[in-house]
C-alpha positions as CSV (number, residue, x, y, z in Angstrom):
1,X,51.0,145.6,14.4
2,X,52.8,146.7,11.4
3,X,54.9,149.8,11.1
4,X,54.7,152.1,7.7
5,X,57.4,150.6,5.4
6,X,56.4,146.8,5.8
7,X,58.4,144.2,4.7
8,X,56.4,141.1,3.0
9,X,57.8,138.8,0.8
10,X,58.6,138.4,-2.8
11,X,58.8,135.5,-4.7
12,X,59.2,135.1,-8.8
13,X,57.3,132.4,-11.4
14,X,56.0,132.5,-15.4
15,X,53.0,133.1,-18.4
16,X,51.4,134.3,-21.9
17,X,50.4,137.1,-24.6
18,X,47.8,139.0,-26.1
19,X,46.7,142.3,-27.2
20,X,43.3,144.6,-28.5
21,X,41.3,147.6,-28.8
22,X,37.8,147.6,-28.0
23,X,35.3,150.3,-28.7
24,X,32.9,151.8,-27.0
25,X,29.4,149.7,-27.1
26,X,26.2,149.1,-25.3
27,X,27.1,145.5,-23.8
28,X,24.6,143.5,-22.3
29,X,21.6,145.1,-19.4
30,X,21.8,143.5,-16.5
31,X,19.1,143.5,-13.6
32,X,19.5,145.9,-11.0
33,X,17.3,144.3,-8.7
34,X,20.0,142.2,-7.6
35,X,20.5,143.0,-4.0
36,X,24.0,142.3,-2.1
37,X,25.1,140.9,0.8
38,X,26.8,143.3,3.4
39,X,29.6,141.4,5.4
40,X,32.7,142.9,7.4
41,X,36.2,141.2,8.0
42,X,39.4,142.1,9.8
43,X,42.6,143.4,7.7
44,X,45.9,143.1,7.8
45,X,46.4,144.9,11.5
46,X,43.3,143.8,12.8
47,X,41.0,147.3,11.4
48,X,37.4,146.3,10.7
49,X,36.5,146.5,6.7
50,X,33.2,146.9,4.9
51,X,32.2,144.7,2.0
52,X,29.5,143.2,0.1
53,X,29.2,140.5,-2.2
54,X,26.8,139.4,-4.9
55,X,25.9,136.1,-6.4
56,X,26.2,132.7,-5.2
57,X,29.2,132.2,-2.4
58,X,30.0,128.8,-3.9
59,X,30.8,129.9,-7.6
60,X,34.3,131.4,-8.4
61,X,35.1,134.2,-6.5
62,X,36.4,138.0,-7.8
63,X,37.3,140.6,-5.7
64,X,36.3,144.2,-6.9
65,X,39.6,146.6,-5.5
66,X,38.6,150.3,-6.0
67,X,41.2,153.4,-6.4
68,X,41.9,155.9,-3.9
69,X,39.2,158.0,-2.7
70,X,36.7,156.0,-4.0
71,X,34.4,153.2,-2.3
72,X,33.0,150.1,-3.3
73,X,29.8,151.5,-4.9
74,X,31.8,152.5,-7.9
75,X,31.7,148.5,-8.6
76,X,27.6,148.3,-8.7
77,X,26.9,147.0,-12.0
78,X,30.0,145.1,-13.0
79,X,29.4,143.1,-9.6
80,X,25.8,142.8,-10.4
81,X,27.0,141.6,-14.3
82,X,29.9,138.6,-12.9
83,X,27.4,137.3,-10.7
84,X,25.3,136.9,-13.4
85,X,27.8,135.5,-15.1
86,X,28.6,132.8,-12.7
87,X,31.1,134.3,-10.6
88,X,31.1,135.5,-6.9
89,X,31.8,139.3,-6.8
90,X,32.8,140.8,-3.5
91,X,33.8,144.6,-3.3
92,X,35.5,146.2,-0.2
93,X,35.9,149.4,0.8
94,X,39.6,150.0,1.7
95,X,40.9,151.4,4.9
96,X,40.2,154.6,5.7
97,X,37.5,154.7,2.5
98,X,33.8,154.2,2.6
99,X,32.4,152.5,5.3
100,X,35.4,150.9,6.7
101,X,37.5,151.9,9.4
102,X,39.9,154.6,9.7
103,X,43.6,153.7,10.4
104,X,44.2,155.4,13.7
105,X,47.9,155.0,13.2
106,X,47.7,156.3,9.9
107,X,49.0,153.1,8.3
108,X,48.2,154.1,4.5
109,X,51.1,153.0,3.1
110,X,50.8,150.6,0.1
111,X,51.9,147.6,1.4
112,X,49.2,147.5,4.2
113,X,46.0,148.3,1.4
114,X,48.2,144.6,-0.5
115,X,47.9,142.8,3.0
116,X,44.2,143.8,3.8
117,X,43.7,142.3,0.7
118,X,45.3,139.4,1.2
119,X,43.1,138.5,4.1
120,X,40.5,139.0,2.4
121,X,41.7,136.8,-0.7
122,X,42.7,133.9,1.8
123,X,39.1,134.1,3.4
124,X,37.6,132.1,0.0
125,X,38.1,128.4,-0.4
126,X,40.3,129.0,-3.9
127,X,42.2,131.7,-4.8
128,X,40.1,134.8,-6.4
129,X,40.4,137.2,-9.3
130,X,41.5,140.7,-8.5
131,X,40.2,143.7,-10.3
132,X,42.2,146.4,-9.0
133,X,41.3,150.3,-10.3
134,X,44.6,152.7,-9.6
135,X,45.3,152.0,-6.0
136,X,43.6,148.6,-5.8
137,X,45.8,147.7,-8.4
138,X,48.6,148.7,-7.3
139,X,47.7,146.7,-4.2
140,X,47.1,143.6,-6.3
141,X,50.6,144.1,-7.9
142,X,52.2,144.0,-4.8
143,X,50.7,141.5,-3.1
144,X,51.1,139.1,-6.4
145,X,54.8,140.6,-6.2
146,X,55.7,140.2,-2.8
147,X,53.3,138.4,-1.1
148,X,52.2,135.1,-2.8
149,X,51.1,134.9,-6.2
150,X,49.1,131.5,-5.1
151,X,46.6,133.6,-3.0
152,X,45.6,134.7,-6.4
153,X,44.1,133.2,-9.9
154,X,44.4,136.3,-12.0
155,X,45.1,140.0,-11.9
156,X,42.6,142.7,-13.8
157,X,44.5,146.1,-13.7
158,X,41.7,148.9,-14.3
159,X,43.8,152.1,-16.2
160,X,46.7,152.0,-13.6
161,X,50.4,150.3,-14.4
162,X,53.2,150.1,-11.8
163,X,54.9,153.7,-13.4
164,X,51.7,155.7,-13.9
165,X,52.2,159.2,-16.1
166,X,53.3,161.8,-13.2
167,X,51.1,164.3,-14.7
168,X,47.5,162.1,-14.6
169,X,48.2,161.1,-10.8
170,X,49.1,165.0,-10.1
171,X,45.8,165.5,-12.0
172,X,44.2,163.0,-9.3
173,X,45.3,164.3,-6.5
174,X,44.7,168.0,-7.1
175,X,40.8,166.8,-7.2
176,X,40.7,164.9,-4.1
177,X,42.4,167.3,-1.9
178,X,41.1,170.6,-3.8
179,X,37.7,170.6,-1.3
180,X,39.6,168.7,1.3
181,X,38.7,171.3,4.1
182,X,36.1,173.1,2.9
183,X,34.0,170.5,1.6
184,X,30.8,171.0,-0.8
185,X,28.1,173.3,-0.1
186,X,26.0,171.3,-1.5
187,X,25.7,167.7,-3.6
188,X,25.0,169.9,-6.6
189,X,27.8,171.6,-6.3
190,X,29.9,168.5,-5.4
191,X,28.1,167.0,-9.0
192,X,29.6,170.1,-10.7
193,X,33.5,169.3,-9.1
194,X,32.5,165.6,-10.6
195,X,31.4,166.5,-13.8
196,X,34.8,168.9,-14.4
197,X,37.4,166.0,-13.3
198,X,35.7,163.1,-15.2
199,X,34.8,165.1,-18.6
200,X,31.3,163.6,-18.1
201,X,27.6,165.3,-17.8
202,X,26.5,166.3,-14.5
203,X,24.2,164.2,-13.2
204,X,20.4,165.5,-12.6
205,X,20.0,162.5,-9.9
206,X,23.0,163.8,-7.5
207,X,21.6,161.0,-4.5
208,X,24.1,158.6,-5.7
209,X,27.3,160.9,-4.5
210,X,25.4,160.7,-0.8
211,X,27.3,157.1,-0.9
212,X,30.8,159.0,-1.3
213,X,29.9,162.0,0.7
214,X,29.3,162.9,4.4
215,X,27.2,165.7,5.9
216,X,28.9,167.9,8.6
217,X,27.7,171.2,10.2
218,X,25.7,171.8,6.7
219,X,28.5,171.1,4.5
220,X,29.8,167.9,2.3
221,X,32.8,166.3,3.0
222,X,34.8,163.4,1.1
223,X,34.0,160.4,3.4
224,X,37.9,159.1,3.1
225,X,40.2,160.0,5.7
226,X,42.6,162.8,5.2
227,X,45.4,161.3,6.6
228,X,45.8,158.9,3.5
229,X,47.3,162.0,2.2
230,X,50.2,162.4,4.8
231,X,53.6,161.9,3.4
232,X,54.9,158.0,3.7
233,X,57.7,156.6,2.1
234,X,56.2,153.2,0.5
235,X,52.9,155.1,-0.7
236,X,51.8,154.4,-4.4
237,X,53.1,157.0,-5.6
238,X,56.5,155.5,-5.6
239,X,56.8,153.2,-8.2
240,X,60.3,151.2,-7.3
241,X,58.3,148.7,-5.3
242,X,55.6,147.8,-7.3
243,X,58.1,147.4,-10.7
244,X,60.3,145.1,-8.8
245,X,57.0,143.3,-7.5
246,X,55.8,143.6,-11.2
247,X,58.1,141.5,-12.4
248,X,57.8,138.3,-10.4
249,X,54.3,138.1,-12.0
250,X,53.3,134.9,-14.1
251,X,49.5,135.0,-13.1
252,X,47.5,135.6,-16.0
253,X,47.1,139.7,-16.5
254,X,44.9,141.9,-17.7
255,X,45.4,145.9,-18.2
256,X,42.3,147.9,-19.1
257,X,43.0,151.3,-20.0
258,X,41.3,154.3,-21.0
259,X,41.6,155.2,-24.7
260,X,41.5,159.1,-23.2
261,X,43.5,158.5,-19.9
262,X,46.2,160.8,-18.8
263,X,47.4,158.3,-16.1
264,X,48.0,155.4,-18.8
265,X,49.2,156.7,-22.2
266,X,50.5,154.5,-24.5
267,X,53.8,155.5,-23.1
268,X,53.4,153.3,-19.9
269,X,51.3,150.8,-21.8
270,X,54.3,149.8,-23.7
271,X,56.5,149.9,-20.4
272,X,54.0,147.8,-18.8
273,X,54.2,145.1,-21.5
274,X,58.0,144.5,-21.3
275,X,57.3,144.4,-17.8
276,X,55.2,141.4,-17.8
277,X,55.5,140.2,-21.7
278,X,52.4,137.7,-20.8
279,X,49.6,140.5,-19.9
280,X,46.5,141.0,-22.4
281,X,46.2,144.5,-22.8
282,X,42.7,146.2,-24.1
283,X,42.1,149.9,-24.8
284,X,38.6,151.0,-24.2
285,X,37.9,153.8,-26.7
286,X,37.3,157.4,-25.3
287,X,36.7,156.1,-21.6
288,X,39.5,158.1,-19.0
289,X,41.1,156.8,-15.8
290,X,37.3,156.0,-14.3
291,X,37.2,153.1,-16.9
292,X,34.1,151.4,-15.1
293,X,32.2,154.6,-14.5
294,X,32.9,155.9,-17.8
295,X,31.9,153.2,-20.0
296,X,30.9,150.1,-17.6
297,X,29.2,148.0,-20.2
298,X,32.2,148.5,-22.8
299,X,34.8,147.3,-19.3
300,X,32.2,144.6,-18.4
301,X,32.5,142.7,-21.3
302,X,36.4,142.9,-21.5
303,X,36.2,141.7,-18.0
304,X,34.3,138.5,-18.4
305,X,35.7,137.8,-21.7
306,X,39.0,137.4,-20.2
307,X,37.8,135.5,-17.1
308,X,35.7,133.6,-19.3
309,X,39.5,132.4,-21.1
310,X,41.0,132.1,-17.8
């Protein structure tokens, strides 16, 4: 068993440059009649983690990392679009998220989310790509950082950098822990708390937030545990770590940001690229920090075009 504050590894390496802007576009519709696999494995300190994967298990595989608070439904159709593709897509649901298991120790500190995933990466016959949104790519970072990078064959960051703006992440964290007692009344009005954080519509059809939400005593609770919220000292928050991590990075790297984000302005973008000088950066016009939900097709296609180079 690990303690909070875990000590793993770091080793340094080298790679290359690149840089563009991509607008906002219908890319290609993919069926949805894909169905995946469900599968569970052990992380780092033994908890029991949901996944599921889509596409054949013998093409190359990419693991789908999602932020905090979120599950692994948020990956759906880019999963369903790199197995299409050729690729083996497998999304988890981190600790104390989703399905998975809730840390009874409370482990949520950012080195423990890098070493559940580095199970999971060292469970495939060759090293995967990581797409890591926010905290799954912080994660990814770390575990490339300190961990080994040779677990890995690339790094997709989704709108999150290892200094993220302050005042974006305060944004974030004001929404998840806003209705952390009370919960919803209802899924409408959880639609309505979704609609106001993410700029987008409400949705009409609110079934899909049944995935992200649990039922108790009449009322709608975030299905993360709220311990992920206690105070820890290596949490991802705190960015010394994951910029001394950062740059021992020479796996190929690719930041997608959102051309409206207020966790990744252009600010950290630049700070990001004389961090690791080789990353390909691409800015997907008007999307904000929920890149994939806010323009998947537009993220899809940056995606496999730069696995498709890799």
């Amino acid at each position: 068993m690990h303690r909070r504050g875990v000590e793993i590894q770091a080793r340094p390496s080298n790679c290359i440059f690149a840089a563009q802007r991509l607008k906002s576009s219908t890319f290609h519709q993919f069926p949805r009649s894909m169905q995946p696999t469900c599968f569970e494995f052990a992380g780092e300190d033994g908890i029991t983690l949901q996944a599921e994967s889509y596409g054949n298990p013998d093409h190359p595989p990419v693991i789908l990392s999602h932020g905090g608070g979120q599950t692994r439904h948020s990956w759906g159709g880019t999963a369903r679009a790199l197995a299409e593709r050729g690729w083996y897509a497998v999304a988890y649901d981190h600790r104390g998220h989703g399905e998975s298991d809730w840390s009874e120790e409370g482990l949520y500190d950012l080195a423990h989310f890098a070493l559940d995933m580095a199970c999971l990466a060292r469970s495939f016959s060759q090293p995967p790509v990581i797409v890591g949104a926010s905290l799954g790519g912080l994660a990814a970072m770390l575990g490339a950082g300190e961990i080994q990078q040779a677990m890995f064959r690339a790094i997709v960051l989704v709108d999150v950098t290892p200094s993220p703006n302050l005042d974006g992440v305060q944004r974030i964290f004001e929404f998840m822990s806003e209705h952390l007692e009370k919960g919803f009344g209802s899924l409408d009005e959880a639609a309505e708390s979704v609609a106001l954080y993410t700029g987008r519509p409400r949705r009409e059809d609110t079934s899909g937030l049944r995935k992200n939400l649990r039922e108790r005593d009449g009322r709608y609770y975030w299905h993360w545990d709220p311990e992920f919220f206690a105070d820890r000292e290596d949490g991802p928050h705190n960015p010394v770590r994951v910029i001394a991590a950062a740059r021992n990075i020479t796996l190929p790297v690719l930041l997608v940001r959102g051309g409206a984000s207020d966790v990744v302005t252009e600010a950290e973008v630049q700070e990001f690229l004389e961090l690791i000088p080789h990353a390909t950066f691409v800015d997907v016009e008007k999307a904000r920090h929920m890149v994939a939900g806010d323009s998947n097709d537009t993220f899809t296609a940056a995606v496999l075009g730069f696995l498709e180079n890799l």
